[in-house]
N, CA, C and O atoms as a DFTB+ gen file, in Angstrom:
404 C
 N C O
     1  1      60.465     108.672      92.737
     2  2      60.437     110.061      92.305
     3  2      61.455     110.899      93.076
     4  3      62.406     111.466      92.539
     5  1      61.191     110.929      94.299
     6  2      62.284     111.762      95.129
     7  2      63.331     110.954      94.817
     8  3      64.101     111.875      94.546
     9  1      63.924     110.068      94.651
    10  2      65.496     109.172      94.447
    11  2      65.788     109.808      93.413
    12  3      66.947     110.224      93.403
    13  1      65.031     110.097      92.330
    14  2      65.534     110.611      91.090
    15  2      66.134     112.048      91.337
    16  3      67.145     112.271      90.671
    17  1      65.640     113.230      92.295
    18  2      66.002     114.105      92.589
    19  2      67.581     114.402      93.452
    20  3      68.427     115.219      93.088
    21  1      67.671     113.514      94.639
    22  2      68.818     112.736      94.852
    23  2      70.069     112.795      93.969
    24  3      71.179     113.264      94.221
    25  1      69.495     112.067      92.628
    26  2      70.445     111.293      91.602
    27  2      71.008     112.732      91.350
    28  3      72.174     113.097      91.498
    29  1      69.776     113.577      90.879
    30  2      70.352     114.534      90.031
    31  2      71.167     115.145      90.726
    32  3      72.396     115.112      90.662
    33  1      70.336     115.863      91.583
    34  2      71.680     116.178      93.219
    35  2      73.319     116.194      93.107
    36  3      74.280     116.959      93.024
    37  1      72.888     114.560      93.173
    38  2      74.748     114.125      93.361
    39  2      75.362     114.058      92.148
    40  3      76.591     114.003      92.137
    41  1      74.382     114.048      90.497
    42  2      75.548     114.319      89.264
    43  2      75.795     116.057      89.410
    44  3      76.926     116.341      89.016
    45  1      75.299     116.820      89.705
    46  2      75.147     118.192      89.581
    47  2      76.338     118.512      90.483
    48  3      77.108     119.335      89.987
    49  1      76.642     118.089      91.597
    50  2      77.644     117.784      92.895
    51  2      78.947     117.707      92.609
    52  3      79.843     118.436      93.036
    53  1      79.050     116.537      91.657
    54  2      80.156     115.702      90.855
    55  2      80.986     116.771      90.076
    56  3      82.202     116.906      89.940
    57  1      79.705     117.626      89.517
    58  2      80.105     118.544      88.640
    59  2      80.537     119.855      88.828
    60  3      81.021     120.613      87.987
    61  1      80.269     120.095      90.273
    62  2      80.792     121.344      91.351
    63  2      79.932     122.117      90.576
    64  3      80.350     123.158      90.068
    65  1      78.252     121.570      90.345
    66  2      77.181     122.965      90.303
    67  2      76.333     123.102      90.918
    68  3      75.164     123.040      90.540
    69  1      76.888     123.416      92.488
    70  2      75.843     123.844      93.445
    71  2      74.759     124.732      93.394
    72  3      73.838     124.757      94.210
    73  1      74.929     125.692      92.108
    74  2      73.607     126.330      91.964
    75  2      72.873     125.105      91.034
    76  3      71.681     125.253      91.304
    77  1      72.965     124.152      90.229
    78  2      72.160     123.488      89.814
    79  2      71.289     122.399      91.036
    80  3      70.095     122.179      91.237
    81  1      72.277     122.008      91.532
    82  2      71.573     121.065      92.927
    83  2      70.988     122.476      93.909
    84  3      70.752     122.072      95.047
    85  1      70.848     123.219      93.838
    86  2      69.754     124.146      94.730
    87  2      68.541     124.189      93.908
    88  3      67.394     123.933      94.274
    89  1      69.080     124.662      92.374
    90  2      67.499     124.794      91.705
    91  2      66.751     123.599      91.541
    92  3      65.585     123.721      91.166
    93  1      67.330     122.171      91.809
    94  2      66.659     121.059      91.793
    95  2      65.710     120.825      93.495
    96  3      64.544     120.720      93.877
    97  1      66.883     120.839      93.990
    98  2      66.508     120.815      95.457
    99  2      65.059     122.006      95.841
   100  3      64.093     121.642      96.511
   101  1      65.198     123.359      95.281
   102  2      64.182     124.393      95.306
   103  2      62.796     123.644      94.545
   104  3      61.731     123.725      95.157
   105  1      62.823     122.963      93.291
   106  2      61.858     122.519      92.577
   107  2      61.145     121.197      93.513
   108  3      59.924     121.058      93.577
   109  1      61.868     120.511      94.031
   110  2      61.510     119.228      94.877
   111  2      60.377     119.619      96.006
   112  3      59.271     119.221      96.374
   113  1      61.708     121.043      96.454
   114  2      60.929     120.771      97.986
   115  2      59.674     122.493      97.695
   116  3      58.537     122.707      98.117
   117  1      60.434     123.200      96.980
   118  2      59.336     124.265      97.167
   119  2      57.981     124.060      95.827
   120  3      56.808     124.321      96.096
   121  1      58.362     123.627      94.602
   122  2      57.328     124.155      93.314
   123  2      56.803     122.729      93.616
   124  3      55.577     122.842      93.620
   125  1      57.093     121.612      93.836
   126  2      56.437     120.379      93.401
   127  2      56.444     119.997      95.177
   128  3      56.353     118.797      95.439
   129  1      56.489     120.430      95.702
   130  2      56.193     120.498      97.646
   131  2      56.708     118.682      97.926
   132  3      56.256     118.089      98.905
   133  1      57.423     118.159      97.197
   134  2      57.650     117.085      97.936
   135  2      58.793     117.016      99.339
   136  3      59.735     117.798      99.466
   137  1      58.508     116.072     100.165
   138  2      59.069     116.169     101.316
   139  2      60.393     115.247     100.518
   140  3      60.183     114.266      99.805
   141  1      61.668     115.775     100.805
   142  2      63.170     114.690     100.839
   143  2      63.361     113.600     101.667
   144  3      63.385     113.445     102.888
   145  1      63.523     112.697     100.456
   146  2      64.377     111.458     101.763
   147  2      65.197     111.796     102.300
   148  3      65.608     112.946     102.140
   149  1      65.649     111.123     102.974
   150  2      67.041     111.111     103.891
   151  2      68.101     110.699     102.736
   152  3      69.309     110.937     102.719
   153  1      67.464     110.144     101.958
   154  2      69.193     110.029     100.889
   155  2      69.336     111.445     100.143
   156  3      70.445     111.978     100.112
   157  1      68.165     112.092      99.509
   158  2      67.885     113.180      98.563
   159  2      68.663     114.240      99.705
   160  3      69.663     114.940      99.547
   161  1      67.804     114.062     100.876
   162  2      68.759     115.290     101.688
   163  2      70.221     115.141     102.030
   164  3      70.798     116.159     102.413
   165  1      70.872     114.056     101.949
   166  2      72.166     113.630     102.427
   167  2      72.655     114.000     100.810
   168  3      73.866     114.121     100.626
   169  1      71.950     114.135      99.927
   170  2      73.449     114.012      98.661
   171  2      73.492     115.995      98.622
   172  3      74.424     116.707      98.247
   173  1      72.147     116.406      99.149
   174  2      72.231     118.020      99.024
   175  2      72.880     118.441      99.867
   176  3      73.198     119.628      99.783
   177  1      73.323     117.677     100.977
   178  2      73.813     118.279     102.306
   179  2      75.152     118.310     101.596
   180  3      75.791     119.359     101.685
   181  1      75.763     117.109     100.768
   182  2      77.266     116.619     100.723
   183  2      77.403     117.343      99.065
   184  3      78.393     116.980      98.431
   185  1      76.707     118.065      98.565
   186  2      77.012     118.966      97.975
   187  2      77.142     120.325      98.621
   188  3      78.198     120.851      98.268
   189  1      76.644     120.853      99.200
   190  2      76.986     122.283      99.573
   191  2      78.415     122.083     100.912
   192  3      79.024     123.065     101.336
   193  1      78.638     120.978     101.269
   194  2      79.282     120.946     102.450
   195  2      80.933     120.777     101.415
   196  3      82.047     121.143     101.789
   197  1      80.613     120.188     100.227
   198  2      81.809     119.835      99.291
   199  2      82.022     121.175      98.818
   200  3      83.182     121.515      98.588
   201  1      80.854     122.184      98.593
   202  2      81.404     123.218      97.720
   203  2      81.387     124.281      98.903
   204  3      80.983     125.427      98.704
   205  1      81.876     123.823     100.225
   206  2      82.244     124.753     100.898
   207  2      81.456     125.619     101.603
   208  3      81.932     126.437     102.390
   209  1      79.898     125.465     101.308
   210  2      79.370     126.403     101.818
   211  2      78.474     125.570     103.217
   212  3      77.326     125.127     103.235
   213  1      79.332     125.586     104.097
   214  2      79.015     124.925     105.628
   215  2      77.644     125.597     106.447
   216  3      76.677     125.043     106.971
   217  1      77.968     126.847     106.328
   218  2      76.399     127.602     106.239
   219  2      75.217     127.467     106.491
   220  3      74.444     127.450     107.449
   221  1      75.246     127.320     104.815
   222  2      74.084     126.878     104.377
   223  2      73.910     124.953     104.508
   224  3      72.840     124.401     104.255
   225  1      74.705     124.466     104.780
   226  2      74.911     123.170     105.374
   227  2      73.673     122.947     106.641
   228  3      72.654     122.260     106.569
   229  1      74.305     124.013     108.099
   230  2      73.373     123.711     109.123
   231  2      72.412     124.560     108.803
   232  3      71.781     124.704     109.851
   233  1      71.807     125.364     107.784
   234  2      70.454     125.952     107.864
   235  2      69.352     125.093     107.259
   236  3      68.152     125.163     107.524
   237  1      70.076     124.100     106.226
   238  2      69.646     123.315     105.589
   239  2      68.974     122.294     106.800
   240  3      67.782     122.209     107.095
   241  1      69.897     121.699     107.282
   242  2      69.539     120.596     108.122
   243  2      68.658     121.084     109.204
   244  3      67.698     120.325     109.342
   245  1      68.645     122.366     110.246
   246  2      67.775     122.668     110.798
   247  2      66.870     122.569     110.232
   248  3      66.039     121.993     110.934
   249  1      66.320     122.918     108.860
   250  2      65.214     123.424     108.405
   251  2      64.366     122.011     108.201
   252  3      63.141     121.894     108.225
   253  1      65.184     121.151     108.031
   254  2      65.066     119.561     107.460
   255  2      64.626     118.784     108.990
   256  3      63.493     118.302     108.998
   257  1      65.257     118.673     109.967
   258  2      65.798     117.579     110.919
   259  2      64.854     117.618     111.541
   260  3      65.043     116.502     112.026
   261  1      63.946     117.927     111.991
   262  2      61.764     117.378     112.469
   263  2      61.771     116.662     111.266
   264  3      62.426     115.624     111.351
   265  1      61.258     116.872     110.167
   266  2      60.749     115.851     109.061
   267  2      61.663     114.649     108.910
   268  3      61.391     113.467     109.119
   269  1      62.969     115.273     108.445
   270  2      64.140     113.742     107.745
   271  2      64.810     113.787     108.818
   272  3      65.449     114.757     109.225
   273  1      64.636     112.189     109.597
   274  2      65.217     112.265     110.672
   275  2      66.475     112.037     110.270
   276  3      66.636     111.610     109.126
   277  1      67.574     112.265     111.087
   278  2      69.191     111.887     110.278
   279  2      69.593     110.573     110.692
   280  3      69.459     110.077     111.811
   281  1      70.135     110.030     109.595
   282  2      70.874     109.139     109.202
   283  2      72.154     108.945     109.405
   284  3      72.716     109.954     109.831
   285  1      72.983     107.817     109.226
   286  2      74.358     107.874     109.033
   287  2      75.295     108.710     108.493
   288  3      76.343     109.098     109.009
   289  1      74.698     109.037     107.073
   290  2      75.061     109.366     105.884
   291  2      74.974     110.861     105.855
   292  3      75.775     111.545     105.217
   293  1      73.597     111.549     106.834
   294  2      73.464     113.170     106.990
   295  2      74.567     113.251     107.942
   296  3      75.234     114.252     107.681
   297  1      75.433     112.041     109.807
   298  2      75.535     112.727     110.745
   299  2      77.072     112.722     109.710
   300  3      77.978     113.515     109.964
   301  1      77.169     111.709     108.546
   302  2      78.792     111.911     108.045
   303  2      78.981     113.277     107.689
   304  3      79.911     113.924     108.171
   305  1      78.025     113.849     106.741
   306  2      77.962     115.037     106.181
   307  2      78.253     116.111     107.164
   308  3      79.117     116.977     107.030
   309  1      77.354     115.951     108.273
   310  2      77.532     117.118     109.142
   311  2      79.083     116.970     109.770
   312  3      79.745     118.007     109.821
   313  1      79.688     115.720     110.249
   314  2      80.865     115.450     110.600
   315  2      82.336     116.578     109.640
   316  3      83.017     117.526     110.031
   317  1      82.253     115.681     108.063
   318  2      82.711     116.333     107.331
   319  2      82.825     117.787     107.312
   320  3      83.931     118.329     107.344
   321  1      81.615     118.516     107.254
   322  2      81.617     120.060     107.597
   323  2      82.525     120.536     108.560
   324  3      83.622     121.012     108.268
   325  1      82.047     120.407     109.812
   326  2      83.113     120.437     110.917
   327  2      84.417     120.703     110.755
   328  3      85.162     121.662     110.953
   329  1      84.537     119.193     110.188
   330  2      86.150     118.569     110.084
   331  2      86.798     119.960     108.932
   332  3      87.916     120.432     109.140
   333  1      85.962     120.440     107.831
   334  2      86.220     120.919     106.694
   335  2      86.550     122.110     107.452
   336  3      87.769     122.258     107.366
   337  1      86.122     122.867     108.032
   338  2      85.887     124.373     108.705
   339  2      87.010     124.116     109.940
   340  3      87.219     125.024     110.746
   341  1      87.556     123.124     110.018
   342  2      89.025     122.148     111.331
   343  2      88.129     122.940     112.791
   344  3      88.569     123.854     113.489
   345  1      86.732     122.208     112.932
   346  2      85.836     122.290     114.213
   347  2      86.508     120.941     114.566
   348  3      85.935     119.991     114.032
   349  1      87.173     120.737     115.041
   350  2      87.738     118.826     115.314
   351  2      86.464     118.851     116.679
   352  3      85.400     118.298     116.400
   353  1      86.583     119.399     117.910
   354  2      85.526     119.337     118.420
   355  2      83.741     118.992     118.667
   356  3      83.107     118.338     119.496
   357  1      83.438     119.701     117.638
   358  2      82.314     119.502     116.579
   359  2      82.087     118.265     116.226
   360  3      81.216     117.470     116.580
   361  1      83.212     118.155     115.276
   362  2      83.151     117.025     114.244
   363  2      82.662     115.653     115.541
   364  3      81.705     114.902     115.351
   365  1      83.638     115.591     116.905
   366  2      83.867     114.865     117.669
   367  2      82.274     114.519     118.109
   368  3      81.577     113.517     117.946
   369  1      81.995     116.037     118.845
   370  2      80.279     115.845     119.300
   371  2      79.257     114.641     118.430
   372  3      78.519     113.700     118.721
   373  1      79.842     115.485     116.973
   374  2      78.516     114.553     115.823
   375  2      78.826     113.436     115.943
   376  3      77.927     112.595     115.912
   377  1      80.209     113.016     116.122
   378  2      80.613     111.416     115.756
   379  2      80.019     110.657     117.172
   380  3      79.596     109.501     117.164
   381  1      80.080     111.719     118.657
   382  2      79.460     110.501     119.695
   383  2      77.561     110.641     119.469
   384  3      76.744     109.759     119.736
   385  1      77.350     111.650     119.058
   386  2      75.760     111.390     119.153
   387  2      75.914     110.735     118.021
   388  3      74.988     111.236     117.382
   389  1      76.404     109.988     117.315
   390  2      75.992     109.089     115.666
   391  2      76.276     108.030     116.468
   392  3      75.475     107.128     116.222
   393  1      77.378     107.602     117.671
   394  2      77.106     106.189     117.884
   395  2      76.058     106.057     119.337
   396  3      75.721     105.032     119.930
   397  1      75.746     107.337     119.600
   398  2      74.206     106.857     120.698
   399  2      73.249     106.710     119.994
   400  3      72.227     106.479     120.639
   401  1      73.122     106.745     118.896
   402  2      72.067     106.645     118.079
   403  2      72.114     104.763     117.770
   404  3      71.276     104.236     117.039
């Protein structure tokens, strides 16, 4: 069930309609209260981080990171951001806590 949300996620993504992957993402986690995987949250992260809005990137993940612990695939996302916004620093931090992990 949550993978399917995910899916939609990342076609909505594909399609540069970040307001559609929010109103999915809003239905998941707020009207139907399910908790996100770590993949569902990694394709929402790598949509808003693609459409630029870095932001809402780390409010997302704060709000997330007690429940979905991060993954590879979230510390790439958060990396990417960084790198996107030229934090090379940043980006650097995420990349050594992804290999103490």
């Amino acid at each position: 069930f949550v993978q399917n949300y995910g899916l939609i996620i990342k076609a909505y993504a594909c399609l540069k309609r970040v307001d559609k992957c929010w109103a999915f993402w809003r239905d998941m986690t707020q009207v139907r209260e399910v908790v996100p995987s770590d993949v569902a949250l990694s394709c929402m992260l790598d949509a808003i981080v693609t459409a630029g809005h870095f932001d809402d990137t780390v409010a997302l993940l704060h709000q997330w990171e007690a429940v979905v612990p991060p993954n590879t695939s979230i510390y790439s996302n958060r990396i990417k951001g960084f790198a996107t916004i030229g934090d090379a620093a940043r980006a650097m931090d995420m990349y050594s806590e992804l290999k103490s992990h």
